[in-house]
C-alpha positions as CSV (number, residue, x, y, z in Angstrom):
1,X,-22.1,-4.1,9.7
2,X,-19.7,-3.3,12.2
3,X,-15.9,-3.9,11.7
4,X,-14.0,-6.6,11.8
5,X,-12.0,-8.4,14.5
6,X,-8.9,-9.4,12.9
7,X,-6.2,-11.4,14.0
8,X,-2.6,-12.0,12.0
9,X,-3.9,-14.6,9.4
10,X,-7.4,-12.5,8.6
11,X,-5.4,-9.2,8.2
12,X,-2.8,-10.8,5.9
13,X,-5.7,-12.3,3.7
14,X,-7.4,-8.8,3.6
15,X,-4.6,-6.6,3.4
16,X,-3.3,-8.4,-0.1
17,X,-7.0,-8.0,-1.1
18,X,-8.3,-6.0,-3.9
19,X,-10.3,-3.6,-1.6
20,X,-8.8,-1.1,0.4
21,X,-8.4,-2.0,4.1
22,X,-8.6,0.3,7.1
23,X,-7.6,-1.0,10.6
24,X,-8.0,0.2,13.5
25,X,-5.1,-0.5,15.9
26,X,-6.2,-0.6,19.7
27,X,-7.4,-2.0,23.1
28,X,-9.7,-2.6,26.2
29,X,-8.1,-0.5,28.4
30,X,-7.4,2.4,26.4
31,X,-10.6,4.9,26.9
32,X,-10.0,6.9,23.8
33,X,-10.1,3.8,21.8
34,X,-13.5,2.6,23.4
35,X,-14.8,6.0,22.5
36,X,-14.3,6.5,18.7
37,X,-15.7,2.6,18.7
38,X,-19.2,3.6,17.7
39,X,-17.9,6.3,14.8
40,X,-15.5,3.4,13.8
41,X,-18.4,0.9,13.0
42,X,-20.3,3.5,11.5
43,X,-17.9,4.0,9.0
44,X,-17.8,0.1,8.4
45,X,-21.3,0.5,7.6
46,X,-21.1,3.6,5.7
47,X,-17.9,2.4,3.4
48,X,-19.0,-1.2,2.5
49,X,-18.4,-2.7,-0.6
50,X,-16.1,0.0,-0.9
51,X,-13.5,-0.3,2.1
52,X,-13.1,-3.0,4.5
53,X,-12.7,-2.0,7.8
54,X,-11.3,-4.0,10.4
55,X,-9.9,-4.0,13.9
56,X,-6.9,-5.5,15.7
57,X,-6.9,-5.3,19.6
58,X,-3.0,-5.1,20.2
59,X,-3.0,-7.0,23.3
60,X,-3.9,-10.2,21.8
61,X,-2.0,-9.0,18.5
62,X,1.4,-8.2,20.1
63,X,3.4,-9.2,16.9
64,X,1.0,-7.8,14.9
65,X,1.4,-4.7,16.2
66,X,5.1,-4.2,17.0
67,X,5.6,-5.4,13.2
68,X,3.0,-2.3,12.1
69,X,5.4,-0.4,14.1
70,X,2.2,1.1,16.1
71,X,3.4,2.8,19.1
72,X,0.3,5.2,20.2
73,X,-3.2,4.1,20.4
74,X,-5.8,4.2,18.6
75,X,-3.5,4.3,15.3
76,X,-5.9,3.9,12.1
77,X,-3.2,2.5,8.8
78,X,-5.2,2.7,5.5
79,X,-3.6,-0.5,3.2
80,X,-4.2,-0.2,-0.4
81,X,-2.6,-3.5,-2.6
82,X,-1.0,-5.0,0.5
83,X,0.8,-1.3,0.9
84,X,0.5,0.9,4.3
85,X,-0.6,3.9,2.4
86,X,-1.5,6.8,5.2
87,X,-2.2,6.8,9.0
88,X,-4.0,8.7,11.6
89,X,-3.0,8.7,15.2
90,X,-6.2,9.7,17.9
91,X,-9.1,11.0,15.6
92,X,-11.5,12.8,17.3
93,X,-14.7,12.1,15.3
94,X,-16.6,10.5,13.2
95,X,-15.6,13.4,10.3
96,X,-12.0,13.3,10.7
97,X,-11.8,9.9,9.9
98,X,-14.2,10.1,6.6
99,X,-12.0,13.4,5.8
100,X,-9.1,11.2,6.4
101,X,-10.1,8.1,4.2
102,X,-10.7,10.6,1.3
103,X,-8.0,12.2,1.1
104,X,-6.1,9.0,1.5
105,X,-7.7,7.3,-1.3
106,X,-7.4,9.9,-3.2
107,X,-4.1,10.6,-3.3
């Protein structure tokens, strides 16, 4: 399952979910964000049931964005109970982001 496009209403509804929610925060034109797109859905599929994992291209999600307060791209936010609980600016693989989701969650 890969993740999910999300647009303002869809990431309000699963942000105030029960599950934890990871978004990634990016765009078309950015190369880096194109690049860890693959990893990304492979963690969608690796974490279901367990974390939903979305995406919100910030060019068609202005708002969204600026009221995230994401300034760099790609930004991941891990949400836990409607909460922005950690970030991660530019991972470079597949591992940092699953070292990054545990230690979030665990905290």
């Amino acid at each position: 399952m890969a993740a999910i496009n999300m647009n303002q209403e869809l990431f309000e509804e699963m942000r105030s979910g029960s599950t934890p929610l990871l978004v990634d925060f990016w765009a078309p034109w950015c190369g880096y964000c194109r690049r860890i797109s693959a990893p990304y859905d492979k963690i969608a599929e690796e974490y279901s049931g367990r974390l939903t994992v979305g995406k919100v291209n910030v060019d068609e999600q202005a708002q969204l964005a600026a009221a995230e307060q994401i300034e760099v791209l790609p930004t991941l936010v891990l949400y836990r109970n409607g909460e922005a609980i950690d970030s991660i600016v530019a991972p470079t693989s597949k591992a940092m982001i699953d070292e990054f989701i545990r230690n979030a969650l665990t905290e």
